[in-house]
N, C-alpha and C positions, 0 to 999 in steps of 0.2 A: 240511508236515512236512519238507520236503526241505531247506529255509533253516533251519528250527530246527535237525536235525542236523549240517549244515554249519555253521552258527557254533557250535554245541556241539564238532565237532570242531577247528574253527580257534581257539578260546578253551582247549583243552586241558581240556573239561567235560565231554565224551559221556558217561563213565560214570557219572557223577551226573546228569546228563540223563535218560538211561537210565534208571537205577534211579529216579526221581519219574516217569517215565512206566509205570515197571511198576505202581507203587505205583496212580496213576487206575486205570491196568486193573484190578489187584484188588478196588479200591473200585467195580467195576462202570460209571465212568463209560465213555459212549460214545466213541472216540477217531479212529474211521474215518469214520464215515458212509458206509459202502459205498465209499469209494475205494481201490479196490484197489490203485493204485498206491504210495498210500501206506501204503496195511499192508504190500505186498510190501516197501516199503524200511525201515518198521520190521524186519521179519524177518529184512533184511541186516545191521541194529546186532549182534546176537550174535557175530556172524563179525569184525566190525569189531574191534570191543573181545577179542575173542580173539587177536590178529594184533599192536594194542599192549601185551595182557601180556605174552605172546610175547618181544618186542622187548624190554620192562622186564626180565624175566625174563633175558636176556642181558642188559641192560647191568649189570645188578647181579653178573653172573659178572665179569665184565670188570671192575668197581670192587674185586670181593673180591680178584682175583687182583693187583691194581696195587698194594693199599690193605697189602696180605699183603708184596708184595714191598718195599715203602718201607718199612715197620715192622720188617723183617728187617736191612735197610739204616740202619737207627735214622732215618729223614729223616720228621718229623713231618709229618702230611696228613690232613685231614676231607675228608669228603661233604660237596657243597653242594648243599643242593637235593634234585632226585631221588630216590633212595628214601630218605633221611633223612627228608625229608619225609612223602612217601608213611607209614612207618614210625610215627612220633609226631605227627603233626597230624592223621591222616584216619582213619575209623571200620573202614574196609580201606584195606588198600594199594592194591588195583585201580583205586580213585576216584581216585589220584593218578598220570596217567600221566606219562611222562618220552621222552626221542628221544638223548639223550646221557648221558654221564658227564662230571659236573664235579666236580674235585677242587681246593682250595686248600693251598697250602703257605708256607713262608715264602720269601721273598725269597732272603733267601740259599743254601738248599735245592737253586735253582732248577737250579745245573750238574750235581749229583748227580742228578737225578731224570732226566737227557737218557740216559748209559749204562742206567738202569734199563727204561726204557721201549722203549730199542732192543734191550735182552737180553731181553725178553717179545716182540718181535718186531714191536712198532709202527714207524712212518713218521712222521715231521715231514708237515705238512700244510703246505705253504705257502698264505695267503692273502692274495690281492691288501687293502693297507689304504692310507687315506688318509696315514697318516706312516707313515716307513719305522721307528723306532725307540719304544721308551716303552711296546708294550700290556704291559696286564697279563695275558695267557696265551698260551700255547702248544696246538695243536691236533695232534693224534696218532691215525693209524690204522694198524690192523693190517689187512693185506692178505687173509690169513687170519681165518679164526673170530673175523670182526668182527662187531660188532651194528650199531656204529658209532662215531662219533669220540668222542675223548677229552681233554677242554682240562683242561688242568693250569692252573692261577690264581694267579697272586701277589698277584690283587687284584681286589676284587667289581668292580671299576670298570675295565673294559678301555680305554677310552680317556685317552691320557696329556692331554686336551686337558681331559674332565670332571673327573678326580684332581687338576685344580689347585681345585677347590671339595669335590668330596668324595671320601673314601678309605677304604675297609675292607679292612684287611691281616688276616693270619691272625693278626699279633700284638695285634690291635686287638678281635679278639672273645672273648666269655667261653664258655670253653668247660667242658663237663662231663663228667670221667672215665665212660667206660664201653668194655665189653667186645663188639668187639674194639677201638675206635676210640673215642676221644674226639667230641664231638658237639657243636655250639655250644648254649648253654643256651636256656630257651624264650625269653628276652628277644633270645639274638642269633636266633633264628629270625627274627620281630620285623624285626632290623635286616637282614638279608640279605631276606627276602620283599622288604621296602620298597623299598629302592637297586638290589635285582635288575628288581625294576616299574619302577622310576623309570631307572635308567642303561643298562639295556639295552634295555628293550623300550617305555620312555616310555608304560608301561601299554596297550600294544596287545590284551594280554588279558587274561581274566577269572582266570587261574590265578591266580598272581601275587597276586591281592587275594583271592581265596578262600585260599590259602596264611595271609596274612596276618590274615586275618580269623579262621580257626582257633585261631593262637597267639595271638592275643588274647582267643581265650575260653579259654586258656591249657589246650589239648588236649595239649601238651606238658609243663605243666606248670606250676606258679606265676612269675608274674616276678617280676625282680630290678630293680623301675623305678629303682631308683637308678642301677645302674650304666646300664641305657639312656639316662637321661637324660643322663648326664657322656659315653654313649660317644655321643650326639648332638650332643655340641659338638667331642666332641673330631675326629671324624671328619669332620666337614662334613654329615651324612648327616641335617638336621633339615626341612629342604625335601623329600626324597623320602619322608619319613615321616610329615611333615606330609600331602602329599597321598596318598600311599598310606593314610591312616588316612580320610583324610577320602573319597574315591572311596569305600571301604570300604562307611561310613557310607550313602552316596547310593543305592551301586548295591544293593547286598546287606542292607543295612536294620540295621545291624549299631550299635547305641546304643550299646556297650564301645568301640568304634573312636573315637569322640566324645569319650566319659569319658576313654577310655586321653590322647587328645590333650591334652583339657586339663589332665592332672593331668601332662604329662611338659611343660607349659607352652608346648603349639603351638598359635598361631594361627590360622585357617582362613586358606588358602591363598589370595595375593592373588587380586582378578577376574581381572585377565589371565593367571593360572597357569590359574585353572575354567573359562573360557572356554577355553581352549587343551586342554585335556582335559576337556572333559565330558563325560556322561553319553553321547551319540550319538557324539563322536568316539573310547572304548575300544571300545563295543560294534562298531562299526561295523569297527575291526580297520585293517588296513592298507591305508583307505580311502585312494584319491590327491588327496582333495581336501583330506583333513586334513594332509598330509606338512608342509605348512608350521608349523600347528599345533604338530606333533610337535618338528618343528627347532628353535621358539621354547621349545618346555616346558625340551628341551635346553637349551637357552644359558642359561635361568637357573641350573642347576645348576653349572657352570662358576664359579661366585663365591660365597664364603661368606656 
């Protein structure tokens, strides 16, 4: 019990963990066998999962109050991710938790949005990176009545080394009016799950692909495969969608991930991409045996 709720919580799943484990209970299955240890640390899950509402529940303050203040300022900015997510893809919010606020904005934006952030009384975060110039975000905390950090994005793709293969800018997604904030439509959900799995976390977890898996039974809404398709060439972003569609498929049983691929005309992902991420190497998380794995999945993205 102890390793399943630890990768449920390291995969960013406990609360749907959770909730299918209450579900056996009520269906009367046996779930302890008298081990008390491990029902005492089921008993701990409620506390758990109340501690990362908690948390979400402040970062979604923190996003209103950023999101309120840019729009004031006319400087356009979505939610990425996060409770956007959480929001339109999942049956409650609570299933989808979150640890930060991410916002994407346009490029040019990027000097206006430094006074804004510093008159709400955030901090520049400096972080030690491999190049000194090029990422695509900005990291920001308030010293005060933080939840926690705040990356403003000029681009799904933080490394300027991966953006020479692929790139998704704010002007690059299709996005769809609504109140208070515009919101990228169900197909860029779609394109942001994938290249977020794919460019930053080289599918190290299960969120990510249940994210993705979601908007492809189109919980957000119907797609727009056309324009996914053309913004799959045009962005570079047909590799991380390719495998983010296909893991999909493997791990979560998901036949629309398969369909969605072949009708948006992708391949299944060469051997040595599935070999380099397979099935034991996401679950497994950031195991140190696979880092090399991870590094190779990397470098293929770096080239169109």
């Amino acid at each position: 019990m102890k390793l399943l709720l630890d990768l449920a919580d390291r995969h960013g799943v406990l609360p749907a963990v959770a909730s299918n484990i209450h579900r056996l209970a009520d269906r009367g299955q046996v779930l302890w066998n008298g081990d008390d240890k491990a029902q005492a640390l089921w008993e701990s899950v409620p506390g758990m999962i109340l501690q990362r509402t908690g948390l979400c529940l402040a970062l979604r303050q923190q996003a209103h109050e950023i999101t309120q203040d840019f729009r004031q300022a006319a400087l356009p900015v979505i939610v990425l991710k996060g409770y956007d997510f959480a929001d339109r893809l999942y049956p409650h919010p609570s299933l989808r938790s979150f640890t930060d606020v991410d916002l994407l904005i346009p490029q040019s934006a990027l000097a206006a949005t430094r006074p804004r952030m510093e008159h709400l009384g955030y901090r520049p975060v400096v972080v030690a990176m491999k190049h000194p110039l090029g990422y695509g975000e900005e990291v920001w905390h308030r010293p005060q009545r933080s939840a926690g950090h705040v990356e403003v994005h000029t681009n799904l793709v933080n490394s300027p080394t991966l953006r020479r293969g692929v790139s998704v800018s704010f002007e690059d997604l299709q996005l769809t009016p609504a109140d208070p904030l515009p919101h990228p439509s169900p197909a860029g959900t779609i394109l942001i799950a994938a290249v977020h799995g794919a460019a930053s976390h080289s599918f190290d977890r299960l969120q990510p692909l249940v994210d993705l898996t979601l908007a492809v039974r189109q919980a957000a809404g119907g797609l727009d495969e056309a324009w996914l398709k053309d913004a799959l060439a045009r962005t570079g972003a047909a590799k991380a969608v390719a495998m983010g569609l296909w893991l999909a498929y493997k791990l979560l049983g998901e036949s629309r991930c398969r369909e969605l691929a072949r009708r948006l005309g992708l391949s299944r992902p060469p051997w040595l991409s599935r070999l380099a991420l397979s099935r034991g190497v996401v679950l497994r998380g950031h195991a140190r045996r696979d880092s090399f794995r991870r590094q190779w999945f990397r470098s293929t993205l770096k080239s169109r």
